[in-house]
N, C-alpha and C positions, 0 to 999 in steps of 0.2 A: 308501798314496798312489797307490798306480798304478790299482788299480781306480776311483777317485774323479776320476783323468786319464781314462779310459776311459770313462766316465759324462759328464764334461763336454765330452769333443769329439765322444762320438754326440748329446748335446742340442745342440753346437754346429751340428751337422752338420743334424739335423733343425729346427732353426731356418732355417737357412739354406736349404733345402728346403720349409720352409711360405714364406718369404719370396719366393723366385723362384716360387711358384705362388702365390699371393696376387697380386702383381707381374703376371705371366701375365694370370690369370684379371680383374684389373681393366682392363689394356689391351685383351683381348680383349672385355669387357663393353663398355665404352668404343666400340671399331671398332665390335660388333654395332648399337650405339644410333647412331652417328652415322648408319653407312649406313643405315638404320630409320631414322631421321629425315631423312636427306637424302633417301633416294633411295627414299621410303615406296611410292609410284606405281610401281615396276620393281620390288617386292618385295614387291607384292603386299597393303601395307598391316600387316601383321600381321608 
């Protein structure tokens, strides 16, 4: 029983660790694109 506890709160654990970087990584795509799109002219376009 306990090892099979131990297995499901480190995949709990790493769930929730891809999820806050998933999380991360989409808001930060997100900012990168806005300001590239808003502010394409002051960043050089690319």
């Amino acid at each position: 029983m306990k090892p099979s506890r131990v297995l499901s709160a480190i995949f709990m654990l790493l769930a929730l660790a891809l999820g806050s970087l998933a999380a991360s990584a989409c808001t930060s795509a997100t900012d990168s694109g806005a300001s590239s799109s808003s502010g394409s002219g002051s960043s050089g376009g690319y």
